[in-house]
N, C-alpha and C positions, 0 to 999 in steps of 0.2 A: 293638713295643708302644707305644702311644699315653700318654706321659704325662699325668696328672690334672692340672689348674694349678686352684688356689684363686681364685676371686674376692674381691679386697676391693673395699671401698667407703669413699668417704673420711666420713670422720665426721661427723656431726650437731653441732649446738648443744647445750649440754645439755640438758634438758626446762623447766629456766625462761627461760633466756635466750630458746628458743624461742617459749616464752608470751609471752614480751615485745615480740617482732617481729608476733607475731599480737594481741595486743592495743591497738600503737602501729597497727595498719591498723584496726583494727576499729572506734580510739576516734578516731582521724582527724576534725576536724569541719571546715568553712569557716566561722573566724569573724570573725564583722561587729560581733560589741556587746560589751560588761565588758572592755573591753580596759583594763587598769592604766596611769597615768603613769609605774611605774618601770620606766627604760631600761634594754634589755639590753646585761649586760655588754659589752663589745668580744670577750674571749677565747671566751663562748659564741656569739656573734656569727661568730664565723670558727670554731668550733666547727661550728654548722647549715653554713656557707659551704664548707668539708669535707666535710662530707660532703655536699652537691651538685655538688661538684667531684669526688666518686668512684663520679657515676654511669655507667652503662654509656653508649657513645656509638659508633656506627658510626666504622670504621676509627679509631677511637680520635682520632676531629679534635679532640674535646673543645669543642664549638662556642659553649657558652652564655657567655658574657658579664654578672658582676653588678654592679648601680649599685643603691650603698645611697642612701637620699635620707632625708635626716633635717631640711633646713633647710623648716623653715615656711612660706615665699614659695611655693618647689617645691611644696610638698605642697598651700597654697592653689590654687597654677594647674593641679593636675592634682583637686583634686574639684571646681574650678570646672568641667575640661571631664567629670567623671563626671556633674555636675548637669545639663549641657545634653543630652548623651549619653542619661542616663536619661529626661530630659523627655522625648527621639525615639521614645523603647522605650515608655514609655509609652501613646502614641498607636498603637503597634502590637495592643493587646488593649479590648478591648469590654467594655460589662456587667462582671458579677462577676468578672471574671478581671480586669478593669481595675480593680475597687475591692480583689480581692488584690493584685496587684502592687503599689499604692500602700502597702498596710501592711508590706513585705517592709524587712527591712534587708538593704540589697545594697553597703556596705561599711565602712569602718574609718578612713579615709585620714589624719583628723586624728584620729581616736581615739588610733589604736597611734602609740607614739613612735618605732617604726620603720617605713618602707616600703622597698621593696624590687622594685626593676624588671630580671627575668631577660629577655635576650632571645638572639638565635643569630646567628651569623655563619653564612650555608651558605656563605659563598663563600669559606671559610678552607680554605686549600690545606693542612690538617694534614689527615692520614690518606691522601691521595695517591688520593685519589675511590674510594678501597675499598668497596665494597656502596652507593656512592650514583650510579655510573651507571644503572643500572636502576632505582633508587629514592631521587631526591634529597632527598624529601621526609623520607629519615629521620635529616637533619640535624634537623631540628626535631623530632624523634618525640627524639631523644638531648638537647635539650634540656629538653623537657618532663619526662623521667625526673628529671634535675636537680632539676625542679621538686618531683618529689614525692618525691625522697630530701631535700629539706631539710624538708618538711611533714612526714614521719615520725617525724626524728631533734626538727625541732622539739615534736611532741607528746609524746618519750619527755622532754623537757627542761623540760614544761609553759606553751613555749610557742604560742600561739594563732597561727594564719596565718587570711590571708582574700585568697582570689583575686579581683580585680575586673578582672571582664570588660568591664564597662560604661561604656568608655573609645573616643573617636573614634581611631584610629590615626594619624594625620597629625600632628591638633594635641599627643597623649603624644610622638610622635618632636620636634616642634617644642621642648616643652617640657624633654625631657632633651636633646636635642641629639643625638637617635640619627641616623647616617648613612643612605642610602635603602635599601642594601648591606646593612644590621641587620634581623631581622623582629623586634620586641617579643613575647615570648611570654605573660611572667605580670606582672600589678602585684601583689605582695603588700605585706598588712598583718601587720604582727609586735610581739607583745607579750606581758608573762604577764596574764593572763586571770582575771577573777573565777572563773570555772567554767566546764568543758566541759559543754558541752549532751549529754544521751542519748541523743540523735537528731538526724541533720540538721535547721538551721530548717527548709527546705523542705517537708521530709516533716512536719514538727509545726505547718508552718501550711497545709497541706492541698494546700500545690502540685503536689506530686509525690509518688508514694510508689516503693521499691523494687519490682523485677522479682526475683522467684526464680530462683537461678540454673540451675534446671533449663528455664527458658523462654527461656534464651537457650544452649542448649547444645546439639551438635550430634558427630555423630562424621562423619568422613570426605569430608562433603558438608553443603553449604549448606542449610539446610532452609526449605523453600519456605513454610512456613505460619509462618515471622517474616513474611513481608510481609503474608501472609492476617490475621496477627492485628495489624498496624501495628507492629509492635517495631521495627522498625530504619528507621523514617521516622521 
């Protein structure tokens, strides 16, 4: 006779906690303006730093690397190189698309009284190249999660982060003194914030808007009419 074995399953969140994790992604913004002069604490400070440090990360290398930058000089020489930076970006769009981007706030640098430069080591021989022979690139994929377990825990905390992408990579590595060895992943801006925006700016100043998620969703196989409909260009 075939003995019956009970399945368990291990436990859930309670139903508000849970709310809480689904509405800390939901209410998620990138921000760039209302950033407050008052500095965060140190303790909530390694607070967010915590939990970016207990994110998931292939063979557990734990590769990301953070440099708080808080002195003034720093922070001038790096929106000095997002101003030269953006002027290039700039010249990349035509017409109306080039008189929105000019209206866009695309970052925070001296606003937030804190910034914040996560970057990765892949050549850190922690986790003994476990799941990054075949896929080294997802040293940096275990970075980037870092990134956005600190952007979470900082919005359950109220405060504000702003990613800026719009930075030369040579002259940021010059400027903190990252090694060649180092990839720079994220410059963030950190502070508490007049108020969270509704909406991405993006999408409320008409750049972009979201895709439904059923237009990017797929079971079993690639589905040929993303490229027919441009999604994933």
């Amino acid at each position: 006779m075939v003995q019956s074995m009970e399945m368990t399953k291990a436990a859930g969140f309670e139903e508000g906690a849970r709310q809480a994790v689904y509405r800390a992604i939901r209410e998620r913004r990138d921000v760039r303006r209302g950033f407050l002069p008052e500095p965060i604490p140190d303790d909530l400070l390694r607070k967010l730093l915590e939990a970016a440090h207990n994110a998931p990360s292939v063979g557990l290398m734990q590769p990301w690397r953070f440099i708080v930058v808080r002195d003034i000089g720093v922070r001038q020489t790096i929106h000095k190189i997002f101003l030269d930076t953006n002027k290039q970006a700039l010249a990349d769009y035509e017409g109306e698309q080039q008189r929105n981007y000019t209206g866009l706030k695309l970052e925070g640098i001296l606003e937030a009284p804190q910034n914040l430069c996560i970057v990765c080591d892949s050549q850190s021989n922690r986790g003994h190249q476990l799941g990054r022979r075949t896929m080294p690139e997802t040293a940096l994929y275990s970075a980037v999660c870092a990134v956005q377990n600190l952007w979470l825990a900082a919005r359950a905390e109220g405060i504000g982060v702003g990613w800026v992408s719009i930075l030369e990579p040579t002259r940021l590595r010059h400027a903190l003194k990252i090694p060649d060895h180092v990839t720079p992943v994220a410059y963030l801006c950190l502070g508490y914030v007049e108020a969270f925006a509704t909406e991405p700016d993006l999408e409320r100043a008409g750049w972009e808007r979201r895709t439904p998620l059923q237009s990017v969703l797929a079971f079993d196989q690639y589905d040929s009419n993303w490229d027919a409909k441009g999604l994933m260009r």
